[in-house]
N, C-alpha and C positions, 0 to 999 in steps of 0.2 A: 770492567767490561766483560760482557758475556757473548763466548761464541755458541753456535748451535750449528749441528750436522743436521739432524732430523725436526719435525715442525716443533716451536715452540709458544708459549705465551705470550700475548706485548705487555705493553706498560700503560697505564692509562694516562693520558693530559688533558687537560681543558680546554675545551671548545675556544674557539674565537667569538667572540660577541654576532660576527656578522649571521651565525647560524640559527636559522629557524628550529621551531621549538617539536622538531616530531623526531620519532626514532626512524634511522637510517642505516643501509648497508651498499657497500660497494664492495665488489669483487674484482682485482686487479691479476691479469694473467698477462708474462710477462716470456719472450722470446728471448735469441739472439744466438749469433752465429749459428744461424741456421746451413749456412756455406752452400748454397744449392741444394740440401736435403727435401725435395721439393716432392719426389715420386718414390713411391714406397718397392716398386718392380728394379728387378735389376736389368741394365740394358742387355746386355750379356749372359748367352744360355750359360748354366750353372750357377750364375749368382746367387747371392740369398737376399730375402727383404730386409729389409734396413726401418728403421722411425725416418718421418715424414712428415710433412706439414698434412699430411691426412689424416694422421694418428692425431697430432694436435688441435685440429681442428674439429675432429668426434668428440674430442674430453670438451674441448669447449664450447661446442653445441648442447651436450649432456649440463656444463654446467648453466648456460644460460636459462634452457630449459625447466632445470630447479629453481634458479633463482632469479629468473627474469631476463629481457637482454637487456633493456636498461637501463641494470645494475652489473652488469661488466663491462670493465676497460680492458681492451687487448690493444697490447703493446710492444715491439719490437727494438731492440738494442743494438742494432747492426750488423754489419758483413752477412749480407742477404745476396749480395751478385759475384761471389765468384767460391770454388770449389770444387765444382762439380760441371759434368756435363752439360748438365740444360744448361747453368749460366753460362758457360763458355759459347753455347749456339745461342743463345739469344743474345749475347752481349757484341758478337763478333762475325757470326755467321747469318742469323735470319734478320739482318738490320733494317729490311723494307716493309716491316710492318713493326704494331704495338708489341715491348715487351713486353714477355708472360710473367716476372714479376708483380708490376702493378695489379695483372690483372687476379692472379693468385692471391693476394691479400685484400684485395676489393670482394674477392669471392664468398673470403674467410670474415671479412666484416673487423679488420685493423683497424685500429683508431689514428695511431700513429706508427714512424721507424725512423729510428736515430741513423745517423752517418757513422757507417765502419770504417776502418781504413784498409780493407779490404774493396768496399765498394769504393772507394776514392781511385783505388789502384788502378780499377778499370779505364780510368781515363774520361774527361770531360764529357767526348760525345755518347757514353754509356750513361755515367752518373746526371746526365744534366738533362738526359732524355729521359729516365725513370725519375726524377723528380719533378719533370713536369708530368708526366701521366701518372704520378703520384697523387699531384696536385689535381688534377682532374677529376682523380675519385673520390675528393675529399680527403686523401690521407696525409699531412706533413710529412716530408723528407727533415729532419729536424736538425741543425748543429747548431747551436747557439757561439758557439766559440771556434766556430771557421768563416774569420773574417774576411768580408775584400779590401785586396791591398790598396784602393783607391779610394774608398769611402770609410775602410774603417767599419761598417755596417757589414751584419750576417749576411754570409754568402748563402744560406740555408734558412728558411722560417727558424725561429729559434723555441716557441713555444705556442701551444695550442691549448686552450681552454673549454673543458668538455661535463657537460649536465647528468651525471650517471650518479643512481643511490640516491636521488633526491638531494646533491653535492654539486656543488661548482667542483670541480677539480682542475689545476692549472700542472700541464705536464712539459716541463724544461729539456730541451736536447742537447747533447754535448757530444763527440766527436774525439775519435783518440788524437791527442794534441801533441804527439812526439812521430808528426809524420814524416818529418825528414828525416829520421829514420829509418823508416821502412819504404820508402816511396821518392822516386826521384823528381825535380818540380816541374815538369814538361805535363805528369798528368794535372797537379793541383796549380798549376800555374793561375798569376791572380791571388792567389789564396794564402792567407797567415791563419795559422794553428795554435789558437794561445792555451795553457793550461789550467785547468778546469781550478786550480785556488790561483789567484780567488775569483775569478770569472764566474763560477757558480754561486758562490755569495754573494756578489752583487747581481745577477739575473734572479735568482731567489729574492733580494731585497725590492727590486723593480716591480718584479710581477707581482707579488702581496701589494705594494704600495698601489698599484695600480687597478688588478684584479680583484681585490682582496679574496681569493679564493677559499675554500670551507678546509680544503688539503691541496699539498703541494707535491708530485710526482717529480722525482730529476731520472732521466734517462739516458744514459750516457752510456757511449760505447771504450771503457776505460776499466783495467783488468781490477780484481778483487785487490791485489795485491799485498802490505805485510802491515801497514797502517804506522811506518815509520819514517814517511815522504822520500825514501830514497828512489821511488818510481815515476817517472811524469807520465809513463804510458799505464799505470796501476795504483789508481789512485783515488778508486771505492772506502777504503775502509779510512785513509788519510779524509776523507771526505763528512764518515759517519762518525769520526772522531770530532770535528771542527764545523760544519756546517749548523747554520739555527735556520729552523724556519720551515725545517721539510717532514714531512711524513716518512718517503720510501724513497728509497735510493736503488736502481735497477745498472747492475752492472753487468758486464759483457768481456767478450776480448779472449780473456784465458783459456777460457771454454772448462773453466772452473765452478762444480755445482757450489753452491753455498748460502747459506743462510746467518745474519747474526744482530745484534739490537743493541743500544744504548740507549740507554735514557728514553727511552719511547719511540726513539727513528730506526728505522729497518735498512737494512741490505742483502738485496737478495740478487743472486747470480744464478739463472737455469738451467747453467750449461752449454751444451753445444751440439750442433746436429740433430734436434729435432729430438731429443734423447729424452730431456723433463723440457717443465717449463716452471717459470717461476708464480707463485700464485700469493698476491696479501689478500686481507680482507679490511675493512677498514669499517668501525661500527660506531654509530653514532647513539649513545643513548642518556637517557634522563633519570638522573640520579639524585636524590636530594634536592631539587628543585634544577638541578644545572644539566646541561651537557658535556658528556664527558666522551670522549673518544678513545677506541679501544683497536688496537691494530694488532693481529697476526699474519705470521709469514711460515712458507714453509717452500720448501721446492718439490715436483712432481713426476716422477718416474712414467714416463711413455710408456704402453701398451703399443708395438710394432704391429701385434696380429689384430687391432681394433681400428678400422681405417672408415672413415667417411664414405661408405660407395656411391655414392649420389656425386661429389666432387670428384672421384676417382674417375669417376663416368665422363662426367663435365670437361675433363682436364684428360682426357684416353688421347685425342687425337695429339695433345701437344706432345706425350709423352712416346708414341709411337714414329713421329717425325724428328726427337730426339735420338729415340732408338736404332731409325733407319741411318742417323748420320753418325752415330757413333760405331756401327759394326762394317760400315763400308770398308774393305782392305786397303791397306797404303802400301806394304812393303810385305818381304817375306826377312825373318831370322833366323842365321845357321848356329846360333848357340842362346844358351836360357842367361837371360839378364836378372840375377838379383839384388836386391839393392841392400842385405843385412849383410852383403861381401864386404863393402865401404868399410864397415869398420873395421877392418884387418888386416886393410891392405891393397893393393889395386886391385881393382876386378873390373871386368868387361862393362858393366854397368856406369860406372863412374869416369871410365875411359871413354865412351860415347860422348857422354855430357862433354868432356875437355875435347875430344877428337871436333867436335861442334862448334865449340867455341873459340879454338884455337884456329880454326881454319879461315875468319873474318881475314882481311887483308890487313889490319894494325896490328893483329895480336903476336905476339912473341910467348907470352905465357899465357896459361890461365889457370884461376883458381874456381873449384865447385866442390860443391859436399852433396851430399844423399837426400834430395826432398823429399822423396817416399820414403817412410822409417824401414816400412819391411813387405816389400810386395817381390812380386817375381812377372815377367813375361815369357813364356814359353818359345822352347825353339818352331817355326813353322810360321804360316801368316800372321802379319801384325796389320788389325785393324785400328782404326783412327782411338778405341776407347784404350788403346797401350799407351797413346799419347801419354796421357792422363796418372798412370802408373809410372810412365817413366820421368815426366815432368808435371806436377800434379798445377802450378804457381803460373801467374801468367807475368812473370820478371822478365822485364826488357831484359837485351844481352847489351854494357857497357863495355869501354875498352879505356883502363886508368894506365897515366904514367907514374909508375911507381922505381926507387930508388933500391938498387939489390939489398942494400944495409937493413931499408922496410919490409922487404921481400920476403928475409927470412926471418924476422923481428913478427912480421904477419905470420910465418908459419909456425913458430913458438907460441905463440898466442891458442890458434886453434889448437895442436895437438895439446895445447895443455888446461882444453876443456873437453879433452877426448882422453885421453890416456894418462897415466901416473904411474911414478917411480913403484915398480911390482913390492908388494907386499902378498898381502893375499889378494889381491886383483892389478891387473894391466888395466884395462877401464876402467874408468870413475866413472864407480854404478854404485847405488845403496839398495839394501830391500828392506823399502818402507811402504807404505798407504800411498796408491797412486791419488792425489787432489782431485782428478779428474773423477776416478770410477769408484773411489774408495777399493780397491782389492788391493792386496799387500803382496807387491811383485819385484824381481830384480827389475832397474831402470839404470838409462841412464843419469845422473848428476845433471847435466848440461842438454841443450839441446841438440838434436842429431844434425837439421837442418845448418847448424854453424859449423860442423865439423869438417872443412876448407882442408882439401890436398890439392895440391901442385902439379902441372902438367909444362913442357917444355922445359924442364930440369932430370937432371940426375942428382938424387941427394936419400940421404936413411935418416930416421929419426931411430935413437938412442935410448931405448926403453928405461936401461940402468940409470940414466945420466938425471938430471935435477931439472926442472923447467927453468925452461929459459936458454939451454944449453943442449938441447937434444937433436938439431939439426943441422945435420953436415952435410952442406952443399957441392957438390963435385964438378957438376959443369953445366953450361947450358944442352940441350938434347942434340944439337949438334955435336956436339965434343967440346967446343971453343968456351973458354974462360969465362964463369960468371965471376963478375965484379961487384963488390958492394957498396963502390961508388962510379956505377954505372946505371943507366936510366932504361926501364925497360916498360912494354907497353901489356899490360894486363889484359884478359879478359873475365868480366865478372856477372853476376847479376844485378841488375840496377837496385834489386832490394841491398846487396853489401856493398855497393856503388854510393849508396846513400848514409852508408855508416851503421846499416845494420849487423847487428851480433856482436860489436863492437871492435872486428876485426882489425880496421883498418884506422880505426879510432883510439884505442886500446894496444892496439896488438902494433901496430907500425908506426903508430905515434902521431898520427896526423890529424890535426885540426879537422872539426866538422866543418869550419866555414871553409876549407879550404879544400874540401873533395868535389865540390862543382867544377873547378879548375882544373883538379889533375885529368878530367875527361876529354878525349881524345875522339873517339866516336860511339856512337848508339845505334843499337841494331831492333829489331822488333822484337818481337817474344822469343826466349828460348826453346820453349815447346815447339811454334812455327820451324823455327830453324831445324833443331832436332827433327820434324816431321818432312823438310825438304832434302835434309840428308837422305832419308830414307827412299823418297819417288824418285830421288838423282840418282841413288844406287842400285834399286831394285831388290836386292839382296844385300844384307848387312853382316859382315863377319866378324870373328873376334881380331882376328890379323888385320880387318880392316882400320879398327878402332884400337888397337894394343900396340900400333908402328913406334917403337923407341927413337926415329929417327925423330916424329913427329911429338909424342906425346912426352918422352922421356921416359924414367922409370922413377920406379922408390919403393923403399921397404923399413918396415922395422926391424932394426937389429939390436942385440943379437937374437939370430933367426930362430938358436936352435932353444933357447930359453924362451924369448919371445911366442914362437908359434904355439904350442903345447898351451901357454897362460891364455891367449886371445881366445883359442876354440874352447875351455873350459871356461871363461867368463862369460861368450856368445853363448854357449848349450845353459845359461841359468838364465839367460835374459829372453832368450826365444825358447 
């Protein structure tokens, strides 16, 4: 098998009999995780431009332009409603009129957009109102393989078949299938998530039988991943390895550029944010008396400073009514919040998030880690777009009964996809080739987002010591005895509520079927709460959110070994 970074050659195969006898070209440009990247202006004086569905939308005006409209399919891979400001005010805030979604990809002339599990997360009454004004503009919301739990029958059209290139084309949707997961079932309720093998082979076996279309498109919101089926949420390449029947396989999720080909079937991934986009080409032609089909893929590097003005135009007023809600002030802060302190230890930043969460009337503890990998908010007025820097994720806040024994079996678990026995590094980091950007940078191993510290305890983790064995619990934040065979009520995010990062699955030992039980109560978004702390205080201090009566404390020890190692392996990674 041959992988490809930059564009390469396909493979030729022969036509299917149903195709007529003329030369042919289709042009497939291919989105996903766009996350809100919707305006190319920063809301916020100082910011800079960013890629954008404007930038995107000039390359493929330009290319229609060349080669006809036609002859391109524009196609989208998911997690299109949430990231970012706009989708947060339109999903939540301006809910008395049409979301500006639909209407941005109707603008842009979509053909279709598969189901993210992002956009699931938003909750029925967001996702079920942009798939009907989806449907409205002609464009499929597409999952083929997110069933309803009463008929058994796609909760989602499952595919759409489309006349571009002088081609039948039939383009298949699929849906990331490990949403339990990531997602608690109050939003997807109704709803079964089955995994794309073999649900994609037999929906590829259907549509040919039935369609018989000239090429087959699968679009699925489902990561690249390593092509050795240990991923049920990454399972592109497990796909392009096993799958008969399809042309191009459009993958998403990781927000991993990528490109690669067997046998003549393609897999292309465009990345994320607006950044590339994925582009095949698919060429029919006559050869020796027959038709032969000829397909290349490549991925596309966005132009940021090449933006549509005409759309920009079109789209000022929404982007101004965004702006005005995002700079409005909420609170004021007497110290600077950053979030790349998380990894070394408690800081004011991470102490908010628990001071938040801890304060529901169930919770006794809570666990959080760092959603922003590395921002800052300043000391002085915090308007509403700090939200977004301090909590980027629209995660319910949950409250689990967990068992002290789990508790700290749970905190072995993250610190030891955070940190390792010091050699030349206390963080597990490597410096290799980021997936995402291709530049060769210190990173971390693991992801930031799971790295889970404790609030309502007193306890150190043991830098020397061996995983599994690094954290020494001392008492609850009152002083009084934690027990580890004592029952205490958590506070979490509904994403590690649901057995995300593998925390509480992995790390405490608890059955996935068995994490809807241990729940106690549910609260609304984190961000929300975070944001009503702040109008109920007025003013936000570090002593407000650093109280050891309330929060507890922790540290890694030993201090004087420890500290020295964490700021020399922070100053290579920032």
């Amino acid at each position: 098998m041959k992988y490809h970074i930059l564009p390469v050659i396909a493979a030729a195969v022969l036509l299917a009999a149903s195709c007529s006898p003329a030369e042919r070209t289709l042009h497939i440009v291919t989105t996903g995780d766009v996350h809100g990247y919707w305006f190319d202006e920063p809301y916020v004086a100082g910011g800079v431009t960013r890629p954008s569905l404007f930038s995107i939308n000039a390359w493929v005006d330009s290319l229609r332009a060349a080669e006809g409209r036609d002859n391109v399919l524009l196609l989208d891979a998911g997690d299109c409603l949430q990231g970012d400001n706009a989708t947060y005010y339109y999903n939540y805030v301006k809910t008395d009129a049409g979301h500006l979604f639909p209407q941005l990809v109707s603008y842009m002339k979509y053909d279709a957009v598969a189901v993210g599990n992002h956009d699931i997360e938003t909750g029925h009454p967001v996702y079920d109102k942009v798939a009907a004004e989806l449907a409205a503009c002609g464009i499929p919301f597409l999952g083929a393989n997110a069933l309803r739990t009463d008929t058994r029958e796609p909760y989602f059209p499952p595919y759409k078949v489309f006349r571009r290139g002088g081609m039948k084309v039939a383009v298949i949707g699929f849906t990331n299938p490990n949403m339990k997961a990531w997602l608690s079932e109050p939003v997807w309720s109704g709803i079964e998530f089955v995994s794309l093998i073999p649900c994609a082979q037999e929906w590829v076996d259907r549509v040919r039988a039935k369609e018989k279309p000239d090429a087959v498109v699968l679009l699925m919101h489902s990561g690249t991943g390593e092509g050795d089926g240990s991923s049920i949420e990454s399972q592109g390449l497990d796909l392009l390895h096993s799958l008969r029947g399809v042309d191009l396989l459009v993958s998403s999720h990781d927000h991993r550029p990528f490109v690669a080909e067997k046998d003549g079937v393609w897999l292309i991934n465009g990345g994320a944010r607006a950044g590339h986009v994925g582009h095949a080409v698919i060429r029919l032609e006559k050869k020796d008396g027959r038709l032969v089909k000829h397909v290349e893929g490549e991925y596309v590097r966005m132009d940021k400073a090449r933006v549509d003005e005409a759309m920009k135009e079109h789209f000022r007023p929404n982007f101004e009514e965004v702006r005005a809600f995002t700079v409005q002030p909420v609170a004021r802060l007497d110290m600077e919040l950053r979030t790349r302190d998380s990894y070394k230890g408690m800081c004011d930043y991470i102490n908010l998030i628990h001071t938040v969460q801890i304060s529901v009337p169930e919770a006794q503890l809570s666990f959080a880690a760092p959603l922003t990998y590395n921002g800052t908010v300043k000391p002085g007025e915090v308007i509403f777009n700090d939200m977004f820097t301090i909590y980027p994720y629209e995660n319910q806040l949950y409250v689990l009964k967990l068992k002290g024994s789990e508790i700290k079996d749970y905190l072995e678990y993250s610190y030891d996809t955070w940190i390792q026995t010091p050699g030349a590094h206390v963080l597990k980091m490597v410096n290799a080739a980021d997936p995402r950007s291709g530049a060769t940078r210190w990173s971390f191993v693991g992801r930031s987002y799971n790295f889970d510290s404790a609030a309502g305890l007193v306890y150190t983790v043991d830098v020397t010591r061996p995983a599994g064995s690094r954290i020494a619990i001392k008492s609850l934040a009152d002083g009084s005895a934690f027990r580890p065979d004592g029952w205490y009520n958590v506070a979490m995010t509904s994403y590690r509520a649901s057995g995300g990062g593998d925390l509480l699955i992995k790390g405490a030992g608890i059955a996935q079927e068995e994490l809807d039980g241990r729940v106690i109560a549910r609260y609304p978004e984190v961000r929300d709460l975070i944001y009503q702390y702040f109008k109920e205080n007025g003013t936000v201090s570090a002593g407000m959110v650093g109280n050891p009566a309330v929060i507890g404390s922790w540290r890694f020890v030993p201090e004087k070994k420890a500290a020295p190692m964490f700021e020399a392996d922070m100053n290579l990674i920032f």
